[in-house]
N, C-alpha and C positions, 0 to 999 in steps of 0.2 A: 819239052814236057809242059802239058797246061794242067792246071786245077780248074776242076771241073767244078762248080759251087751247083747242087739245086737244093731248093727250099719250098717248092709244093710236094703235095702226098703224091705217092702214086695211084692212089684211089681216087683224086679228084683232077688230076692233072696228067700229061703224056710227058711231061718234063723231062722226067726221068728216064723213062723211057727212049726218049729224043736224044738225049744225054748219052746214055749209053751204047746207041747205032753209030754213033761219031767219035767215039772213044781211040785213039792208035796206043798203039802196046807199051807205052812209057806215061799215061795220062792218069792221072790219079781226080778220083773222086770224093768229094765230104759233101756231107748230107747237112743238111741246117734247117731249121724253123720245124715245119710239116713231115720235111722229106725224111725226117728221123725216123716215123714212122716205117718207113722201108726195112729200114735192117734189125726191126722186131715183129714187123708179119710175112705170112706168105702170104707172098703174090705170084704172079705170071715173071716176073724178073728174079727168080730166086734163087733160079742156078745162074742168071747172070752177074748179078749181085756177090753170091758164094764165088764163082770165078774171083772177081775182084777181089776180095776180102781172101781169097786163098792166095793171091798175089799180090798181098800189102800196099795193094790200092787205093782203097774203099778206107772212108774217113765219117766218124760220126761227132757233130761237137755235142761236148757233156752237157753243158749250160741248157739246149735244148730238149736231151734226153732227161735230164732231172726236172725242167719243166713239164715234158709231159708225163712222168712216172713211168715209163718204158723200159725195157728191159734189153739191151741190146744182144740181138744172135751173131748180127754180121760184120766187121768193118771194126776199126781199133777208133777204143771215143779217147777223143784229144780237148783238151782246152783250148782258151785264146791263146795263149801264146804259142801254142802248138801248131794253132791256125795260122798265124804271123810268120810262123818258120816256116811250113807251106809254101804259104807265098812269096817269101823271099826266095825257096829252092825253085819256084818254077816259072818259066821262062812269061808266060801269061796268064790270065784266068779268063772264065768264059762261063758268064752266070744264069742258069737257066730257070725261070720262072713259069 
């Protein structure tokens, strides 16, 4: 299992994107900085996005969404330490910019 970190939009970056064609069926994603943005608008990834988040994949950190006042549709927002636990369940991470 790896944790997937991306932290550009997907409006200004393929990150995400990229992120998501590489994904295997145990690989959990969280969104950070920018990428927060993802799972409160539509885009072109939003049923892929929705896939994730319908199978408690998809990770959004709070600290980010309460920085940018967003509203989250997709993905379960977690704290740091939440982020911490993450990483300690998963075998590696793999950070896309």
């Amino acid at each position: 299992m790896i944790l997937h970190t991306v932290s550009r939009s997907p409006f200004s970056s393929f990150a995400l994107s990229d992120c998501i064609k590489q994904l295997r069926d145990t690989d959990i994603v969280l969104l950070l900085s920018d990428a927060v943005i993802a799972s409160a608008a539509n885009s072109e990834l939003h049923h892929k996005l929705l896939q994730l988040h319908e199978n408690k994949r998809l990770f959004v950190l709070a600290a980010d969404v309460d920085a940018r006042a967003i509203e989250v549709k997709l993905g379960k927002v977690i704290d740091y330490s939440e982020f911490v636990t993450l990483t300690v369940q998963c075998k590696s991470q793999l950070n896309w910019t």
